[in-house]
C-alpha positions, 0 to 999 in steps of 0.5 A: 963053592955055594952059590945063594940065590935069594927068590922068594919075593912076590913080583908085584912089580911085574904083576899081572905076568907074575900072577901065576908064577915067580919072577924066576921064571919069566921068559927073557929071549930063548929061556928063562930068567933063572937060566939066565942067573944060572949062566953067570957061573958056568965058567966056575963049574971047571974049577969047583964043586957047586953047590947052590941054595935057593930061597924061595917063597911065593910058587916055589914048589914050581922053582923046584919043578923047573929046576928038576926037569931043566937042571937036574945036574945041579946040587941044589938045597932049599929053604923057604923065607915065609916073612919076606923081611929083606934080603939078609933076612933071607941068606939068614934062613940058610945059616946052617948051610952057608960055610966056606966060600960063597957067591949071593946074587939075585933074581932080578938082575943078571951080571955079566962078569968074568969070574975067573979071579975067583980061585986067586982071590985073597981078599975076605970079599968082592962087590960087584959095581959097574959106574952109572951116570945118576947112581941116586936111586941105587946102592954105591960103593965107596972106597979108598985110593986101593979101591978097598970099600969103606961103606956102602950106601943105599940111595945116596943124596949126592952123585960123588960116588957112580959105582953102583952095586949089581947084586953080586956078592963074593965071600971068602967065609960065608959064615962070616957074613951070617955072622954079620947079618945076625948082628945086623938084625940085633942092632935093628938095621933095617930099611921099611922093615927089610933088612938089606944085605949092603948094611951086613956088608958095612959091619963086615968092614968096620970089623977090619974085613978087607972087601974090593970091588970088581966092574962088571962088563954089562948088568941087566936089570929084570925087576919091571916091565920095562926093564924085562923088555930093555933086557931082552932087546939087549940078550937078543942083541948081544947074547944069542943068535936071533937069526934061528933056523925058523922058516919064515915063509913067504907070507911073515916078515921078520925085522931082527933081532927075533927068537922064535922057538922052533916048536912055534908057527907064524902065518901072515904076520911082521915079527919084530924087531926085539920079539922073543916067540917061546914053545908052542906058539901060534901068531897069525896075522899080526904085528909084533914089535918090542915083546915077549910071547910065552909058551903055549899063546896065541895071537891072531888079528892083533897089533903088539907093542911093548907087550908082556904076554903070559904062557897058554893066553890067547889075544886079539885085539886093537893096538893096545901095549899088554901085559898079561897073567898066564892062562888069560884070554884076551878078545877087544 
């Protein structure tokens, strides 16, 4: 089973904490978002042989740095997407390399869903959806009364269809898709010049393929500041223990659910809740509420709130919500 994760994009949604490094790699709770895509396909190591194929662009020779001191089990082949001309323009760069069955997912979201149908699946593919109340700004799916789909719709006008597409994409010949991606950029089916992958899925089913779709159970979203922030609450929540082995002392509160890596110290300071403290820390005399601190920061004197801090910065300041690059210091 190959497993393609398109990452070559520059972030600019999460500027300035992407400033530094890729989207992949910011933190979410304990680890990193990558880590997190990475989980989704755990439960599939017992029954094959996965290969994953990454493309990548913007910093991503620190993909491959992370991948070989985190990961280094993992079989993975890179291709780098120089032009970031859309999504099907990316899976299209690893043609060569894409035959058999194969998963495409993202990463800028993070699907929970179980997996285990996979190995009995006899349709040609699976789209992932989960329903939503507004489906208005993303993808839908429709389909027939055997929930086979009949198209796929980018941002529909309507709110007939609430199936919306999570971004995981199961094939049983992945060189079908490549197939369907080159007539694709042939007929010049593209959206401000990028050419999504729901349109090669169209082609695919007006040529008779047989594609259904699967709920998921729950789909975070990781593309914003804000959508960071609402998915760490819910991973601390519902994903790990945030009642960790840290020694809060007598002088530091802690409202759960925190993560505070235990390589980090805290003095004179209420964490919390939904705050996720990464390796190396230092918090002194502060209030944290609603944010993620990465690796290597410090924060003294200093009220946060909703805040994005990068890895090795150093913050004091007034009450104000941040987000900030690796490597800045910030004194207000």
């Amino acid at each position: 089973m190959k497993i393609i994760i398109p990452m070559a994009g520059f972030g600019k949604r999460l500027l300035p904490l992407t400033r530094h490094k890729p989207k992949a790699l910011v933190r979410l709770a304990e680890k990193r978002l990558l880590d997190h895509v990475l989980d989704t396909f755990q439960v599939l190591e017992k029954t094959y042989s996965l290969e994953y194929i990454f493309i990548i662009g913007y910093l991503g020779e620190q993909i491959k740095e992370y991948m070989q001191a985190n990961h280094p089990d993992k079989n993975v082949t890179y291709f780098v997407q120089e032009q970031l001309q859309g999504q099907s323009h990316a899976v299209y760069l690893a043609r060569d390399a894409i035959s058999g069955p194969i998963l495409l997912t993202f990463c800028d979201t993070i699907n929970e869903i179980d997996l285990s149908f996979l190995p009995h699946e006899a349709m040609d593919g699976v789209v992932s959806v989960l329903e939503v109340d507004d489906p208005r700004s993303h993808g839908v799916a429709m389909v027939d009364p055997n929930n086979l789909i009949t198209k796929l719709v980018e941002k529909p006008k309507t709110m007939d269809h609430k199936s919306v597409l999570t971004g995981l994409y199961y094939f049983s010949e992945g060189k079908k898709l490549t197939n369907a991606i080159e007539t694709q950029i042939q007929r010049g089916r593209s959206l401000n010049d990028e050419y999504y992958v729901a349109d090669a899925i169209n082609i695919l089913v007006e040529d008779g393929l047989r594609i259904r779709t699967q709920k998921a159970t729950h789909w975070l979203d990781a593309g914003t500041p804000a959508s960071i922030l609402e998915t760490n609450t819910y991973l601390l929540q519902h994903c790990i223990d945030s009642h960790n082995d840290y020694e809060t002392g007598q002088s530091n509160v802690l409202i759960h659910p925190v993560y505070i890596h235990e390589s980090s110290r805290v003095e004179n300071s209420i964490i919390g809740p939904n705050v996720s403290i990464g390796k190396n820390c230092s918090i002194s005399d502060s209030i944290l509420k609603n944010s993620i601190v990465d690796d290597d920061s410090n924060a003294s004197d200093v009220v946060l709130t909703n805040s994005l801090i990068g890895r090795e910065c150093t913050v004091s300041s007034k009450p104000i919500p941040s987000i900030t690059a690796d490597y800045e210091e910030i004194n207000i």
